[in-house]
N, C-alpha and C positions, 0 to 999 in steps of 0.2 A: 318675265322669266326667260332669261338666256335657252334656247335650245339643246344646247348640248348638256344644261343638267337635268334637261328633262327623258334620257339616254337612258338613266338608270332605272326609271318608272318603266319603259320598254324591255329591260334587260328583264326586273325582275315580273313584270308580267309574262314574258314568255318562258320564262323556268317556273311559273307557276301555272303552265299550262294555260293559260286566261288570255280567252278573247278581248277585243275593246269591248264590245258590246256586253261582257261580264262582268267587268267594273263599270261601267256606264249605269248597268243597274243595282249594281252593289252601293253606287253610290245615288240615285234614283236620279239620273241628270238623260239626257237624250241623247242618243250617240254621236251623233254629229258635235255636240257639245264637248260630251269627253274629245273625243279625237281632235277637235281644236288645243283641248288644253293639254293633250299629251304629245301633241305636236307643237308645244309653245305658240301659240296662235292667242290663246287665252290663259288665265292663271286659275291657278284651282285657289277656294277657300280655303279657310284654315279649316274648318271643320273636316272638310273634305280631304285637303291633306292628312288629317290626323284617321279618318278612317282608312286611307290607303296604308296609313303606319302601321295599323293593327292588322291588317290586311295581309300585307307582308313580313308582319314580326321587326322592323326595324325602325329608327327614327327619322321623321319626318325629314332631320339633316342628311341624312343618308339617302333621302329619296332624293331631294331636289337639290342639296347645295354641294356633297363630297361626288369630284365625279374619278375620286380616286378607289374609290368601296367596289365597285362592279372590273375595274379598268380589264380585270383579267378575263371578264367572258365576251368582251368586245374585240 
């Protein structure tokens, strides 16, 4: 997964007030782990993508492929 669509998962974690370490256990993964894969280092699951979708009310395309949906708070 390209880096830069992994921008928006950053974007909307910190308008949602949320540490790594708070998805890390929302999603029951070890932190070091998330922060690989939210720094494109590693890829999340589907599964795991699809709870970050509910997580932030939007679809999982909007998290990781459109990096035109956030463009305005970067």
């Amino acid at each position: 997964m390209c880096k830069d669509k992994v921008n928006n998962l950053v974007v909307l974690r910190c308008i949602k007030g949320l540490k790594q370490k708070d998805i890390s256990d929302y999603l029951g993964i070890a932190l070091q782990t998330y922060c690989n894969k939210e720094n494109g280092n590693r890829e999340f699951s589907l599964s795991e993508a699809k709870k970050l979708s509910d997580l932030f009310n939007c679809t999982i395309d909007e998290i990781f492929f459109d990096n035109e949906v956030f463009k305005m708070n970067t």
